[in-house]
C-alpha positions as a Python dict, from the first residue, in 0.01 Angstrom:
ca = {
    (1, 'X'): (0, 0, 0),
    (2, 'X'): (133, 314, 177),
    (3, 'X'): (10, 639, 100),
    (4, 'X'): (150, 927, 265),
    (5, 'X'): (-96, 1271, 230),
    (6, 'X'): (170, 1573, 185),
    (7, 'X'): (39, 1926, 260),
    (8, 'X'): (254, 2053, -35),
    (9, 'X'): (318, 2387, 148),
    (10, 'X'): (-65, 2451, 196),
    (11, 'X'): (-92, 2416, 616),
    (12, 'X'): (-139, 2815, 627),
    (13, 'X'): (-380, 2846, 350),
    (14, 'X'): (-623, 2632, 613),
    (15, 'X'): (-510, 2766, 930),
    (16, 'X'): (-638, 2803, 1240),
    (17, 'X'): (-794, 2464, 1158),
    (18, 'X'): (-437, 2337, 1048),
    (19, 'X'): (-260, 2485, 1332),
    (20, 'X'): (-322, 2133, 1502),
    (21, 'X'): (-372, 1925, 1241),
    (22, 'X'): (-248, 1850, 903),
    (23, 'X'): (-408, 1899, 567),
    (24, 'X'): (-499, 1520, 539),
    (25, 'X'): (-676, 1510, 840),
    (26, 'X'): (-921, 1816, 709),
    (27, 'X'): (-1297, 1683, 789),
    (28, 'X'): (-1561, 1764, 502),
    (29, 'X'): (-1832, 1579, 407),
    (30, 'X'): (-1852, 1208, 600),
    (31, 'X'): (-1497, 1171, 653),
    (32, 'X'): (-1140, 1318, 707),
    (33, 'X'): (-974, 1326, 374),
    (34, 'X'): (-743, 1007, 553),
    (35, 'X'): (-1030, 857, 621),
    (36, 'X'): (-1195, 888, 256),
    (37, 'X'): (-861, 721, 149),
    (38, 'X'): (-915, 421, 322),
    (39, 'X'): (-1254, 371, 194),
    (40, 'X'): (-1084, 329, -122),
    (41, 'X'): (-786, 149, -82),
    (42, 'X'): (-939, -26, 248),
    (43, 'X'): (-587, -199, 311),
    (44, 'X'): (-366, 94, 284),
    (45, 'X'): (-171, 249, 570),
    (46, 'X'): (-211, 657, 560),
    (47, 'X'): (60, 874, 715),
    (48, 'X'): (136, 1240, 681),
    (49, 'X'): (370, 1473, 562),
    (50, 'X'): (324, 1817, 752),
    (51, 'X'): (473, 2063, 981),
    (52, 'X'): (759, 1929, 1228),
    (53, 'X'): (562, 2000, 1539),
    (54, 'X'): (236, 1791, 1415),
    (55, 'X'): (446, 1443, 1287),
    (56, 'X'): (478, 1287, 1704),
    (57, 'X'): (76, 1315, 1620),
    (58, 'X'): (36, 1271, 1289),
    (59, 'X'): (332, 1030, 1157),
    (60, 'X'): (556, 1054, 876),
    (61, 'X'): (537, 716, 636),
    (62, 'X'): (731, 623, 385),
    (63, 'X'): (457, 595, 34),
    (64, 'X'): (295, 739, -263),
    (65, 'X'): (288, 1108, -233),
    (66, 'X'): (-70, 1270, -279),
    (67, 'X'): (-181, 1650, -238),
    (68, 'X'): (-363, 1635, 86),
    (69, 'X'): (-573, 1883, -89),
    (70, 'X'): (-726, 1640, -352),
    (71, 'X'): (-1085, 1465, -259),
    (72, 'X'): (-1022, 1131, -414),
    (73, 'X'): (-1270, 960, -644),
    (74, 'X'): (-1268, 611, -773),
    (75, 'X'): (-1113, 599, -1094),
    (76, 'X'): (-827, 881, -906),
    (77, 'X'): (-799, 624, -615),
    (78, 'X'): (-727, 316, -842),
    (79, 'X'): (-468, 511, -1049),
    (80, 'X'): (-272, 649, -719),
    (81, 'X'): (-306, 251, -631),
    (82, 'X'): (-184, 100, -909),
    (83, 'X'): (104, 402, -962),
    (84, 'X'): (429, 172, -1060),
    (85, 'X'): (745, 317, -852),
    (86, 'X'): (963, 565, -996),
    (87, 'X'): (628, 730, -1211),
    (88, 'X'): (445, 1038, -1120),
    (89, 'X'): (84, 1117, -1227),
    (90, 'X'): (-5, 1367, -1438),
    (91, 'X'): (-281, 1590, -1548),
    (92, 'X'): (-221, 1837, -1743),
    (93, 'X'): (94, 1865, -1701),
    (94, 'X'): (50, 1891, -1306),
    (95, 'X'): (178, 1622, -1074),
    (96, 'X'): (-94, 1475, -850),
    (97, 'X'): (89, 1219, -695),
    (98, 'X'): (432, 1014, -692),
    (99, 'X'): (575, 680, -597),
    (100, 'X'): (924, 766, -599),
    (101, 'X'): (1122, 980, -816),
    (102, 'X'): (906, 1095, -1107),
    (103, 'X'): (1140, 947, -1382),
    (104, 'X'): (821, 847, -1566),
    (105, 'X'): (509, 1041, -1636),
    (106, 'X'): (191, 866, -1674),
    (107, 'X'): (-148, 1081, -1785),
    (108, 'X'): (-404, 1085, -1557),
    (109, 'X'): (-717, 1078, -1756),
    (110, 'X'): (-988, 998, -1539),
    (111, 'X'): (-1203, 1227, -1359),
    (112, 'X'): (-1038, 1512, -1192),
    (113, 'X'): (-1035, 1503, -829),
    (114, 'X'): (-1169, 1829, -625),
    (115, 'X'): (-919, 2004, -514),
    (116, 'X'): (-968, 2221, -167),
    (117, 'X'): (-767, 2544, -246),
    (118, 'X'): (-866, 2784, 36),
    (119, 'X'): (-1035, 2752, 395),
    (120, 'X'): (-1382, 2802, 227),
    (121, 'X'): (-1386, 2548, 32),
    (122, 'X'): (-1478, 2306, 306),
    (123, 'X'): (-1841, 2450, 362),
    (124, 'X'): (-1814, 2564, -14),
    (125, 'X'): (-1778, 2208, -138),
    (126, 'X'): (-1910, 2062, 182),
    (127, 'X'): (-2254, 1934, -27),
    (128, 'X'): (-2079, 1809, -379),
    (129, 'X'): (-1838, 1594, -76),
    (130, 'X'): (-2079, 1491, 141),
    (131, 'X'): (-2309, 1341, -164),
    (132, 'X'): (-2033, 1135, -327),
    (133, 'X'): (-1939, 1018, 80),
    (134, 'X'): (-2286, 931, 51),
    (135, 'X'): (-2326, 762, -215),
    (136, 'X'): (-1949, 517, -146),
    (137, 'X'): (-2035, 426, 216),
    (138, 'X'): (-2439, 342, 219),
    (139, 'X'): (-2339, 137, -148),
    (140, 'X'): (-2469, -236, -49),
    (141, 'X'): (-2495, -142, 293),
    (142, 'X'): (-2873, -182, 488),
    (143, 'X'): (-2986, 123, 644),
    (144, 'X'): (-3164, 53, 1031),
    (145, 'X'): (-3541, 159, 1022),
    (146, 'X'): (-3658, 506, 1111),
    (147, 'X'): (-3944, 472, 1382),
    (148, 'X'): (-4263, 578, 1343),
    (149, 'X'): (-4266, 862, 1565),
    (150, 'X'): (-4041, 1057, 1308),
    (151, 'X'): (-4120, 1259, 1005),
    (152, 'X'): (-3960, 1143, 674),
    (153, 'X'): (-4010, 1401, 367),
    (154, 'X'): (-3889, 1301, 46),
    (155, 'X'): (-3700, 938, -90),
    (156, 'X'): (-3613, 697, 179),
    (157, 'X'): (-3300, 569, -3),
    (158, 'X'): (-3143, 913, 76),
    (159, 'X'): (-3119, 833, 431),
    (160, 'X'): (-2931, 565, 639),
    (161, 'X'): (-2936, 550, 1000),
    (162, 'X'): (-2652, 350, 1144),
    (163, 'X'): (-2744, 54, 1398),
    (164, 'X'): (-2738, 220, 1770),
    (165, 'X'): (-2872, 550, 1643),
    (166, 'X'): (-3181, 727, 1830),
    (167, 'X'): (-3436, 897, 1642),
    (168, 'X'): (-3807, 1007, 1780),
    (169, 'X'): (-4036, 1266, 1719),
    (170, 'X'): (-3785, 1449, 1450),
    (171, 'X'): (-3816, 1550, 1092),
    (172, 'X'): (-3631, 1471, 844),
    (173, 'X'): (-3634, 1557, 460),
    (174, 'X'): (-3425, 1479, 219),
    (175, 'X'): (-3555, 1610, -87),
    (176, 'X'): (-3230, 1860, -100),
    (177, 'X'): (-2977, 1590, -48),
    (178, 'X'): (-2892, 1271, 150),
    (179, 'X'): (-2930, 1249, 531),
    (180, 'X'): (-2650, 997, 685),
    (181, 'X'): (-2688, 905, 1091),
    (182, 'X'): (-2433, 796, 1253),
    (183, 'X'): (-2368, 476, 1496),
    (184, 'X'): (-2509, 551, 1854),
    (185, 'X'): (-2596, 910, 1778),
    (186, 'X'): (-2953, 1110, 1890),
    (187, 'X'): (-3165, 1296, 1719),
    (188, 'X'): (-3430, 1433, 1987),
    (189, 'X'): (-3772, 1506, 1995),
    (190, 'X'): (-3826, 1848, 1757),
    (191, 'X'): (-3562, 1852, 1583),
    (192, 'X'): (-3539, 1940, 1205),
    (193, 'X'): (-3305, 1804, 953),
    (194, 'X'): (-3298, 1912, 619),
    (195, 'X'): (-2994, 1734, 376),
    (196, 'X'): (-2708, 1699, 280),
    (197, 'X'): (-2637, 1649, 629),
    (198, 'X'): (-2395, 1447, 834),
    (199, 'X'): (-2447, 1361, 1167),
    (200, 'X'): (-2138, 1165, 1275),
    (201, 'X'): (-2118, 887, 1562),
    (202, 'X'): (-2193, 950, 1900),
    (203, 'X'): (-2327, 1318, 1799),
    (204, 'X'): (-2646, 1466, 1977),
    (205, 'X'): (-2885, 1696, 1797),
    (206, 'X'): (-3092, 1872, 2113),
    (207, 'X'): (-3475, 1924, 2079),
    (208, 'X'): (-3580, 2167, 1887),
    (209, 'X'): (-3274, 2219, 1629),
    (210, 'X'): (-3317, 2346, 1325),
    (211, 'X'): (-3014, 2243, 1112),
    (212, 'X'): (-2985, 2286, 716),
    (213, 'X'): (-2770, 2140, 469),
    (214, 'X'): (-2476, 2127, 398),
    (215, 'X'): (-2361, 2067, 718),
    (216, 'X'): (-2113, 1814, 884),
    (217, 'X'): (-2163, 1726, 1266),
    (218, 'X'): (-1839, 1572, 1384),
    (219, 'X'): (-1816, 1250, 1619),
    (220, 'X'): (-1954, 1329, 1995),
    (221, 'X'): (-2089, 1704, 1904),
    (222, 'X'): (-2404, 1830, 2121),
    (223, 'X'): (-2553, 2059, 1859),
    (224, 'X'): (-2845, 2281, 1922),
    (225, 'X'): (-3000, 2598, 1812),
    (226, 'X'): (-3001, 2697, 1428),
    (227, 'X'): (-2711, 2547, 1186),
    (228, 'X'): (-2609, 2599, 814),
    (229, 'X'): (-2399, 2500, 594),
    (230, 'X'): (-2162, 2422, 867),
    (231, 'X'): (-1863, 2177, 976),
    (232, 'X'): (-1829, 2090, 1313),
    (233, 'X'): (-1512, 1869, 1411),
    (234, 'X'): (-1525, 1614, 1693),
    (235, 'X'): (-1608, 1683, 2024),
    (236, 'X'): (-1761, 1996, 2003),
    (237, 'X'): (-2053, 2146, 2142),
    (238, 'X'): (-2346, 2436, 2063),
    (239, 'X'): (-2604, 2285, 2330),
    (240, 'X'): (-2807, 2582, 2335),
    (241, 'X'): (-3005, 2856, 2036),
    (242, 'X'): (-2822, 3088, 1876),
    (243, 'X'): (-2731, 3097, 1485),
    (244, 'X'): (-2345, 3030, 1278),
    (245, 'X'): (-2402, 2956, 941),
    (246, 'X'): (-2147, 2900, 651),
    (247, 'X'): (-1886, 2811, 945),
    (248, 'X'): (-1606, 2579, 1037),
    (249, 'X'): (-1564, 2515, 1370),
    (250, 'X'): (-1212, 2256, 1514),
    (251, 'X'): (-1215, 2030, 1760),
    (252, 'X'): (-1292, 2050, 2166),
    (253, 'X'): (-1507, 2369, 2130),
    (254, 'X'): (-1786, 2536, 2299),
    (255, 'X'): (-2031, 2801, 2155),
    (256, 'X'): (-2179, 2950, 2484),
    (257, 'X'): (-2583, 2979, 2488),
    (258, 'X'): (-2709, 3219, 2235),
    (259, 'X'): (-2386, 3316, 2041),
    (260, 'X'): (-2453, 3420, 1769),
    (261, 'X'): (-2247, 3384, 1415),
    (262, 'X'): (-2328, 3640, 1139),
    (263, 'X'): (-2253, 3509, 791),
    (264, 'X'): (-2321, 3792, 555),
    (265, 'X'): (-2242, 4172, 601),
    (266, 'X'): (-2539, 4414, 634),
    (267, 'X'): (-2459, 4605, 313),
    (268, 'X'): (-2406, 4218, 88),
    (269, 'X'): (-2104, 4297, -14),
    (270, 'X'): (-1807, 4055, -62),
    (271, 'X'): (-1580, 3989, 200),
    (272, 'X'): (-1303, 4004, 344),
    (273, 'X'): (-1137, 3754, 615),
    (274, 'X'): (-762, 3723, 768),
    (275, 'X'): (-572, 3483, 587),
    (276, 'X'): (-259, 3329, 803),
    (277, 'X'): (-63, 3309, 493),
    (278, 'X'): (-46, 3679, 425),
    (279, 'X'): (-76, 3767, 782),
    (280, 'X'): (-412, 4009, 700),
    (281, 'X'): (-697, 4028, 575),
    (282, 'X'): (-795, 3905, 223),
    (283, 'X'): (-1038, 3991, -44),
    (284, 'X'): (-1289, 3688, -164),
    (285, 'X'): (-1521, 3616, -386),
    (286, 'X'): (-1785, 3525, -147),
    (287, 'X'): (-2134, 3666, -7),
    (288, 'X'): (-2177, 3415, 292),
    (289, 'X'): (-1855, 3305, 568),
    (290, 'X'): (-1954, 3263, 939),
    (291, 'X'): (-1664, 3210, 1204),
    (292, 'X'): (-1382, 2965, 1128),
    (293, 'X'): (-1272, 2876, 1513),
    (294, 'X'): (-961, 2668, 1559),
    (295, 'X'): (-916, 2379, 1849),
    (296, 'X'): (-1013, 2425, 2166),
    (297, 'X'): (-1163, 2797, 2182),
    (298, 'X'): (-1467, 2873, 2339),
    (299, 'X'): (-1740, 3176, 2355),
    (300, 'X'): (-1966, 3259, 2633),
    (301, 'X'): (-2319, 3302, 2673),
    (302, 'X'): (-2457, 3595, 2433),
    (303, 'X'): (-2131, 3667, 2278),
    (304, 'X'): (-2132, 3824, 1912),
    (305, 'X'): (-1896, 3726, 1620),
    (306, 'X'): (-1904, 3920, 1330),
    (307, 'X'): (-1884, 3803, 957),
    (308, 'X'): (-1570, 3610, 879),
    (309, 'X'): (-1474, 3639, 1204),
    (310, 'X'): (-1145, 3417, 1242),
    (311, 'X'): (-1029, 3268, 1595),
    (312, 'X'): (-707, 3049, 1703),
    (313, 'X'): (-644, 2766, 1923),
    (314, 'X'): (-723, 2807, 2271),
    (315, 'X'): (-843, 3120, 2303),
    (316, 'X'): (-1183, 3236, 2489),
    (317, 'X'): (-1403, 3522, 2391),
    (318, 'X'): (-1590, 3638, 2711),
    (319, 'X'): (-1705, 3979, 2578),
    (320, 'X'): (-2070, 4122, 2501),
    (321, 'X'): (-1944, 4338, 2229),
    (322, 'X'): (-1832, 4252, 1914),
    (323, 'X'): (-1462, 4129, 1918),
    (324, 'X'): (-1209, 4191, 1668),
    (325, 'X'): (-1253, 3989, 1303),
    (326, 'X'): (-941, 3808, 1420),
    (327, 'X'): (-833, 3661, 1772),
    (328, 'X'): (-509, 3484, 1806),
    (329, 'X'): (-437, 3187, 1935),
    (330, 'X'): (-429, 3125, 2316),
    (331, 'X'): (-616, 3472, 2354),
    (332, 'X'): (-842, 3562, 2637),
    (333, 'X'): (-1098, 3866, 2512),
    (334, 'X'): (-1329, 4072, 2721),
    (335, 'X'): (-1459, 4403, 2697),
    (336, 'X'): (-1188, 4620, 2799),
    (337, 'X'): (-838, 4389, 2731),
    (338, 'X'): (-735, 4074, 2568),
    (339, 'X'): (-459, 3894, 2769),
    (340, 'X'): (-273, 3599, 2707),
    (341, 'X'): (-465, 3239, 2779),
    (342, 'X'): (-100, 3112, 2968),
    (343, 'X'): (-7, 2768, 2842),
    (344, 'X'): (-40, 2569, 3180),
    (345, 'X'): (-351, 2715, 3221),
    (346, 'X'): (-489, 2653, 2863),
    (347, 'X'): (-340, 2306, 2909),
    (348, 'X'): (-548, 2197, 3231),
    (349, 'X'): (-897, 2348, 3057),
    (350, 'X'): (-799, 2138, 2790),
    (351, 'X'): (-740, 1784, 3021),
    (352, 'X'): (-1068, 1886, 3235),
    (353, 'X'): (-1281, 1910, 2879),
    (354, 'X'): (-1150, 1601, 2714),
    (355, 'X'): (-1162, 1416, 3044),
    (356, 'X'): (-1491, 1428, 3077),
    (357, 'X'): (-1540, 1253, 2698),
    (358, 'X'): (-1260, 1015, 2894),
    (359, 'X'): (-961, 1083, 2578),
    (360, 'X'): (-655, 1182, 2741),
    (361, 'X'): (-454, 1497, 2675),
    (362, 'X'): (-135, 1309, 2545),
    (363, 'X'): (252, 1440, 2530),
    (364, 'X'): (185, 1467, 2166),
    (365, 'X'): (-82, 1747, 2232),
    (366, 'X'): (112, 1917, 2501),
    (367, 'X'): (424, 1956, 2226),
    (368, 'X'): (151, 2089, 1974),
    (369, 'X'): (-10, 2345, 2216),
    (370, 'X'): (355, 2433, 2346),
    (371, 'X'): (489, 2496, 1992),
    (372, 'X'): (196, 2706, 1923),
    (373, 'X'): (237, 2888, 2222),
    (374, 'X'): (553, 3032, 2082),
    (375, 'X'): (465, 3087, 1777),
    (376, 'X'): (168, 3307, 1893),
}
């Protein structure tokens, strides 16, 4: 079947992460929210329905219509699946998904599927995801052996270790929550792992690290330092110490050695974080939110973020005080000025970085940087 995920007017409310990607392709838990749909419905093809700058990227199909924003389950999976054409799919009155015009309306009554509303959600719900990811991709499946040089506290069936993976002189305990280990990734010598934690393929956790669930580490990340309840995207890197907690981080970042993330304001008091929708900042209902840092951007060594703090695309913080709660895209912050990171410039950092992981920086990414360019 074809299945096309439809951000239903929602790319803002996840921005800067969605500045470069569409709803769909969200990571949480083990997978994109694509990829979770194909672990259902393992011979669909999943296309998009976004903004008109992402679709050369992230094509346009012609399918069943589903909120990007829903975290399918099985019995919400089947249902979308077996949708006849010209029906929608109702619960409660609100349409989850369609397969043409909604002439008929079928009841959904299954188990609701989450629904990601804000941002947040994706550390928020990061553990009740990650568990159910969990649980649907180890099912049947053989986990390798852990070597004897490791640490295992609590049940073994809450951890699987992918064929390829590297694991010595770590602990691991899974008492909290499942620990999944990805194909060919490292866990080195020191490290501790607490669950539910992801650690996706290729990814490197650096001796010493102390990382606490629920946290998400993206394919090819080099993580190090202290991590919680955290997403990381692919390709990024915190090699060195420093602390981000309750964070989302994109794609093809660096956190310079010892940046440090604060997560909750000194007088614990809810807070407030810029919200691309209503271009400002926002009142929520939470305690905890570390940085949420789009594609591309980078810190230096010893830089400061504050709580909440909310960065762009392709923008570089190179100051030793704290910068301002939010940085635009393609912005270049030190202590005395912010200037503009200029596109042909932001373009070649972006080539040298993902060169040396050999993916190329394709005309589909150059049309994405230059529409945001303009935009910003």
């Amino acid at each position: 079947m074809k299945l096309l995920l439809s951000d239903q007017n929602a790319h803002l409310k996840f921005a800067p992460l969605t500045l470069t990607r569409p709803v769909g392709a969200l990571r949480c838990g083990l997978f994109t929210n694509a990829e979770r749909w194909l672990q259902w419905l393992v011979d669909a093809e999943v296309g998009f329905q976004t903004e008109s700058y992402l679709q050369a990227k992230f094509p346009l199909i012609d399918g069943v219509i589903v909120s990007a924003q829903l975290i399918p389950n099985e019995e919400f999976a089947m249902a979308v699946k077996h949708l006849p054409i010209n029906a929608g799919l109702y619960q409660n009155d609100i349409l989850l998904a369609q397969h043409g015009t909604p002439l008929e309306k079928i009841s959904y009554r299954g188990q609701a599927p989450l629904m990601l509303t804000e941002r947040w959600d994706l550390f928020q719900q990061n553990e009740a995801i990650l568990r159910a990811d969990f649980e649907l991709y180890t099912a049947g499946k053989k986990s390798a052996k852990l070597s004897s040089t490791n640490t295992l506290i609590g049940p073994a069936d809450q951890l699987f270790i992918e064929e390829g993976a590297q694991i010595e002189g770590a602990t691991l305990n899974t008492k909290q929550g499942p620990i999944y280990i990805g194909k060919n990734a490292e866990i080195m010598e020191g490290a501790l792992l607490r669950g539910p934690l992801a650690v996706l393929e290729g990814a490197v956790v650096k001796m010493g690290a102390k990382i606490y669930g629920a946290t998400t580490i993206g394919p090819e990340c080099r993580i190090g330092g202290e991590v919680s309840n955290s997403i990381f995207y692919g390709y990024s890197n915190k090699g060195h110490d420093g602390f981000i907690g309750n964070a989302l981080i994109g794609e093809w970042c660096n956190l310079g050695a010892d940046t440090n993330c604060s997560n909750l304001k000194n007088n614990y008091g809810l807070i407030k974080t810029y919200s691309y929708e209503a271009q400002t900042e926002v009142q929520t209902a939470l305690q905890f939110m570390g940085v949420c840092m789009g594609d591309h951007s980078k810190t230096a060594i010893n830089v400061q973020l504050n709580t909440a703090t909310v960065i762009g695309v392709c923008s570089n913080i190179v100051s030793s005080g704290f910068p301002a709660k939010f940085i635009p895209s393609f912005s270049w912050v030190t202590d005395n000025k912010t200037e503009k990171f200029q596109l042909d410039k932001a373009i070649d950092a972006a080539v040298a970085m993902m060169s040396r992981r050999h993916i190329a920086f394709t005309e589909a990414d150059t049309q994405i940087f230059t529409a945001l360019q303009e935009k910003h």
